[in-house]
N, C-alpha and C positions, 0 to 999 in steps of 0.2 A: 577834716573832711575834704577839703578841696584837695591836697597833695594825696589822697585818695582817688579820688573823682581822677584826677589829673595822670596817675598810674594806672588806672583801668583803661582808661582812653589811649595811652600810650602802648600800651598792652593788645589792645582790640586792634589798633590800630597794623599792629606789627603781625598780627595774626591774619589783617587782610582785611577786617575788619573796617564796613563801609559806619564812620560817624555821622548822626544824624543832629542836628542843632536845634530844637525848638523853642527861640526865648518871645518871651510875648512883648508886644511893641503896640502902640496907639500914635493915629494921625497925634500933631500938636493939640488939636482940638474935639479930640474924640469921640467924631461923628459913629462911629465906628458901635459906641454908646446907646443905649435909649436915653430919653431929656434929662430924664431923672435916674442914674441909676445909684442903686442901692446895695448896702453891705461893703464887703471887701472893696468892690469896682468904685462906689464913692469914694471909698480913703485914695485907691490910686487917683482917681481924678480930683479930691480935694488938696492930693502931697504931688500933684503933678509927674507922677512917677511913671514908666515905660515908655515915656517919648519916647516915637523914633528917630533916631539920627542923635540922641542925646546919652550925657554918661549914665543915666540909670538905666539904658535900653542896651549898652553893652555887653555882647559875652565878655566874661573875666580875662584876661592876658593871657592865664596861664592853661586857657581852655582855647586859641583863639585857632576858629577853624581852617583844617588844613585842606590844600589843593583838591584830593579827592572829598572831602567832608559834605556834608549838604545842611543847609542850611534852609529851614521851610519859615514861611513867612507867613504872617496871618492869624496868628496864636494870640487868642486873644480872652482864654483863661489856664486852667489847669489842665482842662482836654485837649491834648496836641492833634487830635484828627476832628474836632468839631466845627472847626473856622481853617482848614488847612487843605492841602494838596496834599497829604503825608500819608493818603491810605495810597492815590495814585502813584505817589513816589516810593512806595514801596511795591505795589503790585506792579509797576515798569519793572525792578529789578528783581522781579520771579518770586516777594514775597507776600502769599497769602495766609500764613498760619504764624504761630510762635513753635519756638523748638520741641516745645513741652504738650502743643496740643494733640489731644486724643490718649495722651499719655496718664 
């Protein structure tokens, strides 16, 4: 899957193709949280997992983004536009629609 992931990208890339990055990341102490939170978001705060600045908060090596790439910060579940700048980082660069809309 990844030497997939890893071909598409290199693929898009060569095609002009602007990469966009959105891995989810939490303060050390994941104010960012409610006091208590529940489900999925407890395991990451019980397994200390998506720190920022730490190895489970890394993009993979062999994804690591390039010069033009963007990388949006603030992800802080599955929805990359719900905690993000990522509808504005795309409406700056003329996109409003997906290719397939209205279609």
């Amino acid at each position: 899957m990844l030497d997939n992931t890893k071909d598409t990208v290199e693929r898009a890339r060569a095609l002009g193709s602007t990469i966009v990055h959105a891995p989810i990341t939490f303060a050390e102490d994941y104010r960012e949280l409610s006091p208590e939170p529940y489900g999925i978001l407890k395991a990451v705060v019980d397994s200390k997992s998506f720190r920022k600045d730490t190895w489970g908060a890394e993009i993979v090596e062999e994804l690591t983004p390039g010069p033009t790439d963007i990388v949006v910060e603030g992800k802080r579940g599955l929805d990359a536009f719900a905690t993000t700048n990522l509808d504005f980082i795309l409406r700056s660069g003329g996109i409003t629609t997906s290719p397939s809309a209205g279609s």
